[in-house]
C-alpha positions as CSV (number, residue, x, y, z in Angstrom):
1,X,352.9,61.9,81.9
2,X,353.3,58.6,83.6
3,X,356.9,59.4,84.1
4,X,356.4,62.6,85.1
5,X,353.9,61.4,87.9
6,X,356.1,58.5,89.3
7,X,359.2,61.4,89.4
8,X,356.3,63.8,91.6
9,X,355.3,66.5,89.3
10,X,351.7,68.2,90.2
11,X,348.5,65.6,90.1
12,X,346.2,68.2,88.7
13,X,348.3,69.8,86.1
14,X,348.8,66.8,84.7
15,X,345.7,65.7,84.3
16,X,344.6,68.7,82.9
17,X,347.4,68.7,80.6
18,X,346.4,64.5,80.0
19,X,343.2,65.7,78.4
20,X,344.3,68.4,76.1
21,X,346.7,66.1,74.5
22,X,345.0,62.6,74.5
23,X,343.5,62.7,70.8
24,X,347.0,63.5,69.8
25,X,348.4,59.8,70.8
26,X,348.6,57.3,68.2
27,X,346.7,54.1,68.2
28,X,347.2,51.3,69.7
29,X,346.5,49.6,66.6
30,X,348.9,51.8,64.4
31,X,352.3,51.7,66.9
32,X,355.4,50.1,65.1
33,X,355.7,46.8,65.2
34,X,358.6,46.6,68.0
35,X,356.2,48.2,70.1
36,X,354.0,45.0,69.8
37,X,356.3,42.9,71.0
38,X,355.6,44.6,74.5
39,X,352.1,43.3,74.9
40,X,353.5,40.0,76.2
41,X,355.1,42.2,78.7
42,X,352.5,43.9,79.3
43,X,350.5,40.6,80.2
44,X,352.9,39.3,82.3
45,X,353.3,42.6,83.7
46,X,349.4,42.7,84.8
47,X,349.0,39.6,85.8
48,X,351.3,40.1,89.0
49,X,349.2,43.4,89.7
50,X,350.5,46.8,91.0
51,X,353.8,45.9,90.3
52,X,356.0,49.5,89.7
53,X,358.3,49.4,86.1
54,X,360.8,51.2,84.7
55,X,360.9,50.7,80.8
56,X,364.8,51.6,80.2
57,X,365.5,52.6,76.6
58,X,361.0,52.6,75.7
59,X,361.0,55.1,72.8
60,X,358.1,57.4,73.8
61,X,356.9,55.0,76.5
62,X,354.2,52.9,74.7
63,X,354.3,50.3,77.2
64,X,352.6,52.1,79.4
65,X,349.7,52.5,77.6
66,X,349.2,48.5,77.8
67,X,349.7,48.9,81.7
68,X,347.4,52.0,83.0
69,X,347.0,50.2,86.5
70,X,351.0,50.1,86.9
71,X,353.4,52.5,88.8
72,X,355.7,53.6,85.4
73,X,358.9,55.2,84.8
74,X,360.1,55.4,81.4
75,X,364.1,56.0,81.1
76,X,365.2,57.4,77.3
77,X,367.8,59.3,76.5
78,X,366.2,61.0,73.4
79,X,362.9,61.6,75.0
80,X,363.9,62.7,79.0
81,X,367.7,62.0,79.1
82,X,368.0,59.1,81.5
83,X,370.6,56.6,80.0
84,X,370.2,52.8,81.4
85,X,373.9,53.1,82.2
86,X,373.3,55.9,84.3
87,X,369.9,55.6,86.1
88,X,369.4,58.8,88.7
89,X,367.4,56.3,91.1
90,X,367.3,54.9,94.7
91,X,368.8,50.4,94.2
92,X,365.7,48.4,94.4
93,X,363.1,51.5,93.5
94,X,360.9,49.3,91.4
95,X,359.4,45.7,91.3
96,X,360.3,45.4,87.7
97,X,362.7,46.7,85.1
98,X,361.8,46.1,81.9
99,X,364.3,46.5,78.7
100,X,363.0,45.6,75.5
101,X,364.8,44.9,71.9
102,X,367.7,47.5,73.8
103,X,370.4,44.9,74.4
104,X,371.3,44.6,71.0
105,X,372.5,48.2,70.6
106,X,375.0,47.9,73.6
107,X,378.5,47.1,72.7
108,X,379.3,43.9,74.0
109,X,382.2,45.3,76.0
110,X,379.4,47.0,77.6
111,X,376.5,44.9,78.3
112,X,377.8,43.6,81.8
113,X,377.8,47.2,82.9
114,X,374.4,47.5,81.7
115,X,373.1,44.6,82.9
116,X,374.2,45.4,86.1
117,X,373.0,48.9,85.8
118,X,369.4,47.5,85.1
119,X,369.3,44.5,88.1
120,X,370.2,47.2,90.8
121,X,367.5,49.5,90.5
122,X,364.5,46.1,90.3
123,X,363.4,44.4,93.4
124,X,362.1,41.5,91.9
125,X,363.1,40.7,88.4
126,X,364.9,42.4,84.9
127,X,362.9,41.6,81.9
128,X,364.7,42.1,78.9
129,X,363.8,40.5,75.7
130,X,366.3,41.3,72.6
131,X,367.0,40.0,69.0
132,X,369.0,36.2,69.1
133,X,370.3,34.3,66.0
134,X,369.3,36.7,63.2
135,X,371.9,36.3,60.0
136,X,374.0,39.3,59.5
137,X,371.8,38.8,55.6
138,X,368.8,39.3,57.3
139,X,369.9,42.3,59.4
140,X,371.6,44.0,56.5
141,X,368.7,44.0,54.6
142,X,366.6,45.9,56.9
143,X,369.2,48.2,57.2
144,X,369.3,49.0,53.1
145,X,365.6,48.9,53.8
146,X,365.8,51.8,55.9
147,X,364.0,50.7,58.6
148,X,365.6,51.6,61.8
149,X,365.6,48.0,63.5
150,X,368.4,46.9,61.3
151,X,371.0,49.9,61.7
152,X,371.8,49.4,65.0
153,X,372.4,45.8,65.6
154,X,374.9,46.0,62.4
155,X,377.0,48.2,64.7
156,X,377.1,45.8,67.7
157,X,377.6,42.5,68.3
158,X,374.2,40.4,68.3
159,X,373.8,39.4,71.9
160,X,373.8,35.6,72.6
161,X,371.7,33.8,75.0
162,X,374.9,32.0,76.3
163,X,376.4,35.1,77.5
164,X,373.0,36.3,79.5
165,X,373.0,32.9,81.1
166,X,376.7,33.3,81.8
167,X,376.4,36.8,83.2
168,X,373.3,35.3,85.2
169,X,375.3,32.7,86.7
170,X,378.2,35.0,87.7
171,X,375.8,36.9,89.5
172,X,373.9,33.8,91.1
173,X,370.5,35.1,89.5
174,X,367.7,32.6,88.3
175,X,367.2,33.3,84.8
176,X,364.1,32.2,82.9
177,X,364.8,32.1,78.8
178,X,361.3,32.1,76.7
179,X,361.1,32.5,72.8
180,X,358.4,34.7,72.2
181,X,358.6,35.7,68.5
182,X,360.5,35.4,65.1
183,X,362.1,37.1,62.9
184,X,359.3,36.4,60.1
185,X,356.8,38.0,62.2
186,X,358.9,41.2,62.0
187,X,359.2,41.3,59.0
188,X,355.6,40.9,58.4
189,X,355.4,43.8,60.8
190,X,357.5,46.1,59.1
191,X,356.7,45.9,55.5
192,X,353.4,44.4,55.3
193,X,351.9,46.3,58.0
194,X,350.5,42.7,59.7
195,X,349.1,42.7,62.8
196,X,347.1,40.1,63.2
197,X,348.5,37.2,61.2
198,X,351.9,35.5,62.4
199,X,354.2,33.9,59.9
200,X,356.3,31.0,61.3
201,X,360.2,31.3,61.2
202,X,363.3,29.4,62.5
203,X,364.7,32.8,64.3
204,X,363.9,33.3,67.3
205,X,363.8,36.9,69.8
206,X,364.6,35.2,73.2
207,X,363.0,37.1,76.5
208,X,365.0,36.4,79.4
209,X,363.8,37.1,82.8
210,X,366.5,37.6,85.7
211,X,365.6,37.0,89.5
């Protein structure tokens, strides 16, 4: 709905259409655990007020449930087909881009294209947290698992934080690199169903910030 607003569909009918379907969405409290990782986003999202996002590669968009007061565009292939390496918008049409745990599912030929893709279309800053310094253990056993977090990092190269500073430097873009999680605290997530309690680990999920 949010999308469909910031792309200038009709006010009213959605809405109308807003209210028939609300008791459908999920929880806040029940959405999977990589979805969680958005809420510090979603803070440092509201705290600059206003600001207009587009969430490239956001599932079904839950980010945008953390930030109601926000101008929001999600971009997702398998929910409206808009690709981040081919986004159908104006450069500099929104304050932020945001890209969350995507990175890591980009072949590493590809990631300066995509990179590039996601800094032309934000006037401000790219935000784009991903998986760093997981064991290639750790990752297959979430894939046997069957959870879908694993699968697709086995198939690319894990990013490194070296190469986003690189790729920032090339560029001449500030770039801000915060750990904001571990890989324990996933894993919590994903089997145990934890929410509230964090379990303390030596891997890190960096969130870099490019200016």
């Amino acid at each position: 709905m949010r999308t469909a607003s910031f792309l200038g569909a009709d006010g009213d009918k959605l809405q109308n259409l807003a209210k028939k379907i609300e008791h459908s969405l999920t929880p806040l409290e029940e959405i999977e655990h990589n979805q969680y990782y958005r809420l510090q986003l979603a803070n440092a999202i509201s705290e600059q007020g206003g600001l207009s996002v587009l969430d490239v590669g956001g599932g079904s968009g839950h980010l945008s449930r953390f930030i109601p007061n926000n101008p929001y565009c999600l971009a997702e292939p398998e929910v409206n087909g808009i690709s981040g390496e081919h986004l159908p918008f104006e450069d500099r049409s929104f304050d932020l881009v945001v890209s969350c745990h995507v990175l890591e599912h980009i072949p590493a030929a590809g990631r300066d294209a995509f990179l590039y893709s996601l800094m032309s279309k934000a006037k401000k800053a790219l935000i784009n947290p991903f998986h760093s310094k997981e064991s290639s253990e750790r990752l297959r056993l979430l894939s046997k698992s069957g959870k879908r977090m694993g699968t697709g990092t086995l198939e690319c190269e894990m990013p490194r934080t070296e190469d986003v500073l690189d790729y920032a430097k090339r560029r001449g873009l500030s770039c801000k690199m915060t750990p904001n999680a571990n890989i324990s605290t996933t894993f919590a997530f994903i089997w145990g169903g934890v929410r509230k309690s964090l379990i303390n680990g030596i891997d890190s999920i960096d969130s870099s910030i490019l200016k």
